[in-house]
Every structure is written in C-alpha cells, then in structure tokens.
N, C-alpha and C positions, 0 to 999 in steps of 0.2 A: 805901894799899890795905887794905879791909877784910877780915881772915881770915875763914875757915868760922867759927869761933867764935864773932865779933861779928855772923853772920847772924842775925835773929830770924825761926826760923820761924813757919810760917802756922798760924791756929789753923783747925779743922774743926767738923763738925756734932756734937755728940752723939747719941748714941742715943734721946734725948728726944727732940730738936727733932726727928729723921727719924721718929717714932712719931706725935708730932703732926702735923707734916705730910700724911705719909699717913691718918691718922683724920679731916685737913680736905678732903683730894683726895677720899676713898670717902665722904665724907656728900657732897658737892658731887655726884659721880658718882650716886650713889643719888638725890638729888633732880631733877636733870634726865634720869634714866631713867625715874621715876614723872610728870615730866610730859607729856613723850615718850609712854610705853603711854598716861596716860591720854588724851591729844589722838588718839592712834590708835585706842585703842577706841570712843571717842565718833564720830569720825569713820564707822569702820564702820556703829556702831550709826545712826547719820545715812544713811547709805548705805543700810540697811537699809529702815530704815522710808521715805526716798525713793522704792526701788525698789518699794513696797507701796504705796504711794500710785501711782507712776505704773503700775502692774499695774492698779490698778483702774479708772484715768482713761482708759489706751485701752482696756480692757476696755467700759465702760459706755460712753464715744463711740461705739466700732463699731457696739456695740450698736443704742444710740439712735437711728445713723443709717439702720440697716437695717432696725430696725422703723417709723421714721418713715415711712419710702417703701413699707411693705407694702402690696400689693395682691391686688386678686381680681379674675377674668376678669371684663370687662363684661360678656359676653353670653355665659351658659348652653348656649345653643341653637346655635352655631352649629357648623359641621361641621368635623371631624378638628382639633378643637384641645385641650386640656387644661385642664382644671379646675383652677386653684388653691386652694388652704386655707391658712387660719392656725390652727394647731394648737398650744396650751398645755397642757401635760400635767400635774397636780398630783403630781410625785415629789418624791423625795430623791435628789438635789437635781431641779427639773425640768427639763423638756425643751420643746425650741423645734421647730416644723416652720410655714417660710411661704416666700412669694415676694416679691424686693420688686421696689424699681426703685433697688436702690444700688449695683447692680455697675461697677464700676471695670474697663476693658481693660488690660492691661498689656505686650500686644505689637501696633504697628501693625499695621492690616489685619486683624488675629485677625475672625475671623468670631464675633463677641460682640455681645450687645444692653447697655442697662442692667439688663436681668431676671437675675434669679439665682437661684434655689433657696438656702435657710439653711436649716441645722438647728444645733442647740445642745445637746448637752447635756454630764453629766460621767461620771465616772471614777474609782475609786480608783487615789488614787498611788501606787507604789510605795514601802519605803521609802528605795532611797539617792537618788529624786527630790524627796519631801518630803512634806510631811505633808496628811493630807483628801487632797479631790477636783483632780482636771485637768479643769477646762472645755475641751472641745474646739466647735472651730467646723467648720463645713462647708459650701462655697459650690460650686454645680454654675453656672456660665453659659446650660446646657441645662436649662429647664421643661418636667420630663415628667410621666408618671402615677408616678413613684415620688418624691416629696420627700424621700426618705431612702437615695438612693443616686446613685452620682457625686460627681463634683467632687472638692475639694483638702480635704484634713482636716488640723488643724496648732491646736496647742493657745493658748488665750486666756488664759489664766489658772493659776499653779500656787498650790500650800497655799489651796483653795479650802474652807471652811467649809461654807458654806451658797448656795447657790444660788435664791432665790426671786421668783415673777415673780405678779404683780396685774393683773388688767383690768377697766377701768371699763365698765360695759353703761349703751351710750348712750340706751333705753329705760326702764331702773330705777333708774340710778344709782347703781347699787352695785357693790361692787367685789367680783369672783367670783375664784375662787382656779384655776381652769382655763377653758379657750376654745377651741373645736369649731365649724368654721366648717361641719361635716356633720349636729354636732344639730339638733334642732329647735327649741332654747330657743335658740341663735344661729345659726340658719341662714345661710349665708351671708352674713353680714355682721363688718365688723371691729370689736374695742375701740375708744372715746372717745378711752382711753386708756391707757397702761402703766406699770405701776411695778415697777423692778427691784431689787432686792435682795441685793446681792452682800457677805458677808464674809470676811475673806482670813486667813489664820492669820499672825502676826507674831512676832518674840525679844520677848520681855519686857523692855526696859530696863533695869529692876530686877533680874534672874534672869536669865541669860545662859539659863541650863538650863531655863528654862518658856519658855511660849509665850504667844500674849493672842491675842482676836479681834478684830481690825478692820473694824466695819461700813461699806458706804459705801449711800447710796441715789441712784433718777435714777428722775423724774418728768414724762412728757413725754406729747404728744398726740400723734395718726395725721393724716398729711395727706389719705389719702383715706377716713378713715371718718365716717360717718353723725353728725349734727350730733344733739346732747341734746333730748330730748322737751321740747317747751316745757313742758311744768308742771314742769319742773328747772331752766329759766332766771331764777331769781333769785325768788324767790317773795314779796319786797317787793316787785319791780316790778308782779309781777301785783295784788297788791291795792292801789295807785297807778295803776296804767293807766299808766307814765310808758317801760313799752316797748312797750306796745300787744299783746302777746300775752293773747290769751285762755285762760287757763288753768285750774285749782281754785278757781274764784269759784264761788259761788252768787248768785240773781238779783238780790240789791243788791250786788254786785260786790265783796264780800267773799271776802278767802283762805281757804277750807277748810283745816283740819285733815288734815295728812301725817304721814307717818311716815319720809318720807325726806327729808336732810338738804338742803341746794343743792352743788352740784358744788364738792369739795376745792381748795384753791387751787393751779394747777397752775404757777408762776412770772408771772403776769400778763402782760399784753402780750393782743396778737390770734392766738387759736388757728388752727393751721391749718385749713382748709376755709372761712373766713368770717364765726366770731364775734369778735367784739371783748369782751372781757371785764374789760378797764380791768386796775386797779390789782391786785382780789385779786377771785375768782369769787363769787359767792353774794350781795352788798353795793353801793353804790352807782349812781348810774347812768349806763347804756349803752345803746350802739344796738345793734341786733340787724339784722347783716346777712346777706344770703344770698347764695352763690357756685355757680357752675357746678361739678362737680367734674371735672379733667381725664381724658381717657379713654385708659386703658392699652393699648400693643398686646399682638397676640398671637403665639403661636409654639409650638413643640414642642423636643423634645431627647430625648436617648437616657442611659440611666441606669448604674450600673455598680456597685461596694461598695456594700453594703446595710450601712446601722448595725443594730446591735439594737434590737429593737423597733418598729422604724417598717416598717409592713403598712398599709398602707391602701388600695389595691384599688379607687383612683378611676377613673372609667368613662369611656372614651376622646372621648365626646364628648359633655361634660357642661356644657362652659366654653372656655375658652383661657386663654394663657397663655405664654410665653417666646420665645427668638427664636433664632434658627443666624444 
C-alpha cells in the first residue's frame, strides 16, 4: 500500500497558460462580435433601402393606376350632374385634382361606383416623423362640385424630396409642366400622357449620419384621352406614305420641316385608346388604328374636409360625373 508520500501530485495551469488562454477566447470573442454587428448592420441597411424601394413601387402603381382610368364627363350639357376636371398644379412639390374609374369597394353592398374623386398632394414632415414632404392621397367615392373635399385622407409616401408630375399635350407634343382641364389652352380635354417623378430621401450606406436622394420615374399613357395629332405620328411614315396619314407634306409629298420632335418612347406595345406603336414610338413601321372610346357614367356626391387650396367653384350643371 502506497503512502501519502509516494503520491505524485497533480500538476496545474500556470499563470501564463491561463493569460494566453483568455487573450485566445477575447480575440475569438471580438471577432465573431464584429461579424455579428456587421451582418446586422448590413442587414438593416438592406432593410432600408428595400423599404425605399417598396415606398416608391406602391407609391407610383396606385398612382399610375388611377390616372390610367382618369376621366371627364361625356356630356357637358346634361342636367344636375357634375363636371369633372383633371387639374395639375405646377408647385413644390405638386398637386393632383381628378376623377377616375379606379375605385375599389371595400364593403359588400357599400353603395359605391368605380368613380372616385383623387387628390394628391404633400406636406412637410414633421421632425420625429422624418425628413422632406408626406405625400398624402385622398379618395372621395362621392363626384361632386368640390374635387378637394371628402373622402379618406391617409399618407402615400414619407421622406419625400421631390414630388414632380409631366403631361404630354396630344395636340403639340410637348410636355407642359401643369394641366387645367378649365383653360382654354386645354380645355376640357385629358394628357396623352403622364410622367411622374417621385424622389425619396434614403441613410447613405456610406454615412450612417447623411442622407442620399433616391430618384424613381413612371411613364405611362391615359386610356381615355384623345389620340396624338397625326403630324406627330411618326414623321418618316408621313413622308413614305407607308401609314397613309396625310400630314406635313407639301404637294410632292415631301416631310416639311418641324420643330417638334415624334412622340417619346413610352414603353412600346399598343397604347391605350387604339394606336399601336410597335417596338419604340417615332420609328419603324406601324398601323395606325382607331377605336371607340368607352363612355363613362354619371352621378353626383356630397363633399366634406376641404384640403387647402383646392377652390374651384365648378358650376352644377356643366358635366357629370360620379355615382352613390
């Protein structure tokens, strides 16, 4: 039997070995903490600019779709109904006043038509909501004499920059920077077409503490506006005869000298109302056809919150327009 003596005790860690130790555990630690924040921040910062993108995509859809469907009373003249407008206002940022046919019901039975009253404009933010303008929308079910009062009001858009809106005049072809469907220079009649202009204020990637502007654009035509003056339909074709419109020839059927360019290219395909414009607008060739345009009903409605600045004072029975 072995005595306490003949034990060989155990030997332990030094004071080194436990300093290196810990100096391998806290660099290991430090390194999968800085991969950690950085996968979180990136993450974030992803998150971010996602959310800025998808602000501007339903932004610009709703958009596009409601001025797609914009309309104006067919008929002037007839008794106790309502005049519609489409009213572009050249501000900072600007402002939208129209009717369309994009309204969506959202409770069975609701005594609702497709027509709606839109208005659009913005706002300065506050600062603990965020930075620029608050695009708000506003959609009334009820087309009445007031386009800027009633309905649900509920914001589209926040850290909004710049807000800018374009209409193509289907008579000149140029793109005007406001649209008065009460002037004289567009009387009653709708843009070609529209181009919207929406920048968002976004984090800088780079600089947590700056900011960047993020432009987006959307270029799109009206389904029920008035088709481009043929001496704007392609001005090779006219001095080829090969779409049969008679246009800026002189009598050996040669193209005159313009000053205005052929219609921007608006995504290609067949624009609403009827023309076919192939590939890209102004170039190769196409048929040129012509369609009915469908005819809107009409209706009235009762108004309520008045936004600022919208007075317009249209005369009760100058048009029609909406439905109960």
């Amino acid at each position: 039997m072995k005595t306490l003596r003949h034990i060989r005790p155990r030997r332990g860690m030094t004071i080194l070995e436990m300093t290196v130790a810990i100096a391998v555990l806290l660099v290991m630690s430090l390194i999968v903490y800085q991969s950690l924040a950085s996968s979180i921040e990136f993450n974030q910062l992803l998150s971010k600019r996602d959310a800025t993108t998808r602000t501007a995509r339903a932004t610009l859809s709703k958009l596009r779709r409601e001025i797609q469907l914009a309309y104006l009373t067919p008929s002037r003249e007839a008794v106790e109904t309502v005049q519609t407008v489409f009213v572009g206002m050249d501000e900072e940022p600007d402002k939208l006043y129209f009717a369309t046919l994009a309204h969506q019901r959202l409770y069975v039975d609701s005594r609702e038509s497709d027509q709606a009253e839109i208005t659009v404009w913005a706002e300065s933010s506050p600062r603990d909501v965020g930075d620029g303008y608050i695009l708000y929308h506003r959609e009334s079910p009820r087309v009445d004499h007031e386009p800027g009062e009633g309905g649900r009001v509920y914001p589209l858009a926040y850290n909004v920059r710049s807000f800018n809106v374009r209409y193509l005049d289907p008579q000149t072809n140029e793109w005007r920077d406001e649209w008065d469907t009460r002037n004289t220079d567009t009387l009653y009649r709708l843009p070609r077409a529209v181009e919207i202009g929406l920048v968002l204020i976004a984090e800088d990637p780079d600089d947590p503490d700056r900011t960047i502007d993020v432009p987006f654009l959307s270029r799109f035509t009206l389904n029920y506006a008035q088709n481009l003056a043929k001496e704007f339909v392609g001005l090779d074709q006219v001095a080829t005869g090969t779409d049969g419109i008679q246009g800026n020839v002189d009598g050996a059927g040669n193209a005159l000298p313009t000053n205005n360019s052929p219609i921007p290219p608006l995504g290609g395909g067949r624009m609403p109302g009827g023309n076919n414009w192939g590939a890209q607008a102004g170039g190769g060739s196409r048929t040129r056809t012509q369609t009915s345009r469908p005819t809107t009903p009409t209706g009235g409605g009762v108004g309520q919150p008045r936004i600022p600045g919208a007075n317009f004072g249209l005369p009760g029975a100058a048009g029609g327009g909406g439905g109960k």
